[in-house]
C-alpha atoms as an extended CHARMM CRD file, in Angstrom:
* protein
*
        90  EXT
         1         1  UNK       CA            128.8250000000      102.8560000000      -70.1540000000  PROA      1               0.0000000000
         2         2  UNK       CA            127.2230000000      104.8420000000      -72.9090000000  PROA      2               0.0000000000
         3         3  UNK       CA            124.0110000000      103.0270000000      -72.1580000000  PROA      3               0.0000000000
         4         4  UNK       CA            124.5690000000      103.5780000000      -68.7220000000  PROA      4               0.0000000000
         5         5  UNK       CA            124.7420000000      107.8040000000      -69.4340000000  PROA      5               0.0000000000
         6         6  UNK       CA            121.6700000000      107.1970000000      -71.9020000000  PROA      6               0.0000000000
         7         7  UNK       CA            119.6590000000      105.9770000000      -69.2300000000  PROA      7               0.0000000000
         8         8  UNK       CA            120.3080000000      108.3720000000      -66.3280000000  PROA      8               0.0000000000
         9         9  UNK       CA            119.5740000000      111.1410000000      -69.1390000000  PROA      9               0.0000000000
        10        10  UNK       CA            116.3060000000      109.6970000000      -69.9270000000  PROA      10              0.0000000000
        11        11  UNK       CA            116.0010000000      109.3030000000      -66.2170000000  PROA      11              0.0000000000
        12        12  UNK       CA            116.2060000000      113.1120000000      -65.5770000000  PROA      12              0.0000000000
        13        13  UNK       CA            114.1310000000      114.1660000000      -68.3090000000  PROA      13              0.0000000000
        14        14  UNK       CA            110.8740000000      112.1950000000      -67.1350000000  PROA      14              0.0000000000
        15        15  UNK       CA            112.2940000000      113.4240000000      -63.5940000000  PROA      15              0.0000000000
        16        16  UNK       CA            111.0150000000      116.8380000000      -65.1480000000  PROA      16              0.0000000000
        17        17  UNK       CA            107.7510000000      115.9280000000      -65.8590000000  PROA      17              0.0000000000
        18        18  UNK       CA            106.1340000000      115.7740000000      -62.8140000000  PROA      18              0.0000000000
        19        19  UNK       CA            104.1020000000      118.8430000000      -62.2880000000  PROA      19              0.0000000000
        20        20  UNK       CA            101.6410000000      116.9130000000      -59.8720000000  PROA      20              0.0000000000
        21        21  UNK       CA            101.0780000000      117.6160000000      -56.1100000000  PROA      21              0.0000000000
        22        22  UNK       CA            103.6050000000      115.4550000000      -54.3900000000  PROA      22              0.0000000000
        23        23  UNK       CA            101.0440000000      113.9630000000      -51.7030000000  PROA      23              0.0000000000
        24        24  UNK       CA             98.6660000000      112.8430000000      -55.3460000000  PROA      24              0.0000000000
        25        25  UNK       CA             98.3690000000      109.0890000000      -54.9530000000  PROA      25              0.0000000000
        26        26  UNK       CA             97.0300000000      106.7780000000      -57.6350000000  PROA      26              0.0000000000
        27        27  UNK       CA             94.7940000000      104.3270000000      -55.8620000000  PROA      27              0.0000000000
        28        28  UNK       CA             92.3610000000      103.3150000000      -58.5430000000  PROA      28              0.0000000000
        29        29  UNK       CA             92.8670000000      101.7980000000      -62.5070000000  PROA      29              0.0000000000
        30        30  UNK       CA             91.9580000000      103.1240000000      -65.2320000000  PROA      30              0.0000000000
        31        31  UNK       CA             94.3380000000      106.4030000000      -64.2970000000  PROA      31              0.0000000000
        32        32  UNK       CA             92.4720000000      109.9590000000      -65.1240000000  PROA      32              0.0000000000
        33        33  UNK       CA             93.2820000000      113.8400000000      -65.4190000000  PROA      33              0.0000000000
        34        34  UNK       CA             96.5110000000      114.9890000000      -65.1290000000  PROA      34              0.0000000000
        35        35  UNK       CA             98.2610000000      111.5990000000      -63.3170000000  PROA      35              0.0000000000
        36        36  UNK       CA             97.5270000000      110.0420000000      -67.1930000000  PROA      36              0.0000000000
        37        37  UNK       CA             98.5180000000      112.5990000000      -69.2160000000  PROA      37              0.0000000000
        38        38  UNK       CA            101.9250000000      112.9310000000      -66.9520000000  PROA      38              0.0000000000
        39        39  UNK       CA            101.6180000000      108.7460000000      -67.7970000000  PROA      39              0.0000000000
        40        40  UNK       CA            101.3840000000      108.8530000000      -71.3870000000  PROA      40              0.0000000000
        41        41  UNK       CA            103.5870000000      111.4530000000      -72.0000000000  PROA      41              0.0000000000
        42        42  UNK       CA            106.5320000000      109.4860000000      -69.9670000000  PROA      42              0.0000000000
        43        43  UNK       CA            105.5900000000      106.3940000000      -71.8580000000  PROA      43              0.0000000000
        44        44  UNK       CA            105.8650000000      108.0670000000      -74.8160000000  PROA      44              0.0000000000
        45        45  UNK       CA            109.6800000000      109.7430000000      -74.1450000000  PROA      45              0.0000000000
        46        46  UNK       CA            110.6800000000      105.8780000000      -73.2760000000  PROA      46              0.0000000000
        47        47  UNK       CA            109.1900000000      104.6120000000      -76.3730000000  PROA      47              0.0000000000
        48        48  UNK       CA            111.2590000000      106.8940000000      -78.3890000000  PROA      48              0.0000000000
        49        49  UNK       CA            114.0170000000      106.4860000000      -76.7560000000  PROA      49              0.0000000000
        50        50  UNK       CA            113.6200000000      102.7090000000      -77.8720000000  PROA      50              0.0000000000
        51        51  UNK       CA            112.7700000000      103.2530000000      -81.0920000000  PROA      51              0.0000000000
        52        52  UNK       CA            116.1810000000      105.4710000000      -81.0790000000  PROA      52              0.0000000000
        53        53  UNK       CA            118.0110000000      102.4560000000      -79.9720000000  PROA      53              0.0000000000
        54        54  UNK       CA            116.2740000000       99.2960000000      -81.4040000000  PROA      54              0.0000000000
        55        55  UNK       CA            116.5010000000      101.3940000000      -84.8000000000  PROA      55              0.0000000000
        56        56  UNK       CA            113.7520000000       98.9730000000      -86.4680000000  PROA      56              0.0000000000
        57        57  UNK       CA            113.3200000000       97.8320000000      -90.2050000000  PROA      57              0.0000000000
        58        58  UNK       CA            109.9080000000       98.9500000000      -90.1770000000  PROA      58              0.0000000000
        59        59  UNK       CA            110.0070000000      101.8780000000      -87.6780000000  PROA      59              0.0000000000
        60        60  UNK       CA            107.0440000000      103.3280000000      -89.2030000000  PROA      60              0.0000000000
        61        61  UNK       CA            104.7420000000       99.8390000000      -88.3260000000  PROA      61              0.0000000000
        62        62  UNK       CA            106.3040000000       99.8440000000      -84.7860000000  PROA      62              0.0000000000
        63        63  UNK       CA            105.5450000000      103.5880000000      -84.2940000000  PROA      63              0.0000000000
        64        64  UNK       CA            101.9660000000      102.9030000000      -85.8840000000  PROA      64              0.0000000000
        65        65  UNK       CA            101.2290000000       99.9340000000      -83.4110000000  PROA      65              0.0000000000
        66        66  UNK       CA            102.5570000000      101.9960000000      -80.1880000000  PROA      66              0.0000000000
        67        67  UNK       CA             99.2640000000      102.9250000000      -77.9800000000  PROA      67              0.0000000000
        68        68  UNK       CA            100.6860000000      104.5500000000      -74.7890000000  PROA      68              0.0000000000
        69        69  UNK       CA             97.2280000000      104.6040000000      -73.2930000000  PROA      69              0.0000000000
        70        70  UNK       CA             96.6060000000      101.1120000000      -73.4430000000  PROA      70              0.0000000000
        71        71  UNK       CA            100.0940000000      100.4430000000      -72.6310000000  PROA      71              0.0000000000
        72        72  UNK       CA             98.4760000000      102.5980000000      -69.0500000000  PROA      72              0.0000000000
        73        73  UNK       CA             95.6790000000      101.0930000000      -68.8070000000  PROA      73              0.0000000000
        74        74  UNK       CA             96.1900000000       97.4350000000      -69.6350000000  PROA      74              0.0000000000
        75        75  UNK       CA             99.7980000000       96.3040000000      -68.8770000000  PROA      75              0.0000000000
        76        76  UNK       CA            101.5820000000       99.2850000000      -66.4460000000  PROA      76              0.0000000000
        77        77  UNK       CA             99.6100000000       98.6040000000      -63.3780000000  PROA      77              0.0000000000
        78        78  UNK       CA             99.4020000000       94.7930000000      -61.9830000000  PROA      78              0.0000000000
        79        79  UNK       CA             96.7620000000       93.9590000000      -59.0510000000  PROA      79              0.0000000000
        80        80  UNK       CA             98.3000000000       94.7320000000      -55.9840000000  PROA      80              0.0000000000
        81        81  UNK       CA            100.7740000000       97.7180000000      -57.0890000000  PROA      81              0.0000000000
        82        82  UNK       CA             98.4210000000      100.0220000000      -55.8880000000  PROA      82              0.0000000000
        83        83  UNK       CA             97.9590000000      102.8990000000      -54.3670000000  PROA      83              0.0000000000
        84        84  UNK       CA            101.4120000000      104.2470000000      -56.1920000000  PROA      84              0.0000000000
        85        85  UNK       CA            102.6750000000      108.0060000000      -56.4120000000  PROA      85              0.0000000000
        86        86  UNK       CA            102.7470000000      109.2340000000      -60.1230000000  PROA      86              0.0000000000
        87        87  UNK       CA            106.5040000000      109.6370000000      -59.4680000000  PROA      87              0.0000000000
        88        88  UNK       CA            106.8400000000      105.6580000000      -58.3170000000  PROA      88              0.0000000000
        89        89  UNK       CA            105.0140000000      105.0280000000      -61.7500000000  PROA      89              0.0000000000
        90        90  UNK       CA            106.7440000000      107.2410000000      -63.9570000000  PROA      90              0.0000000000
């Protein structure tokens, strides 16, 4: 249940983020301008948010080894997901 609360929290707060014309479309990999840095920064709440949970022995190594733009470019999009809103990817 806790989780549950947690979640729809986190949910809201990237829900917040978008600042991006609603018609904007992402259609092409790797994502530029404002659709990445809306992206990264979203990647970047959820990461924490992990971190937060996971509470790691080494959270300074995890933190050091987080890249939320190649965590965009390489492993968020698969062949065939596209075109996607920035809100769908978010």
């Amino acid at each position: 249940m806790a989780t549950d609360n947690a979640d729809e929290k986190l949910r809201q707060s990237l829900r917040g983020m978008l600042v991006m014309d609603s018609h904007a479309a992402i259609t092409s990999v790797p994502v530029g301008g404002a659709a990445r840095a809306v992206l990264i920064e979203a990647a970047n709440t959820v990461f924490e948010k992990i971190i937060d949970r996971m509470e790691p022995e080494n959270e300074d190594l995890t933190r050091s080894l987080w890249d939320a733009g190649h965590y965009i470019d390489k492993h968020l999009f698969k062949e065939g997901m596209l075109p996607m809103t920035p809100d769908h990817a978010v």
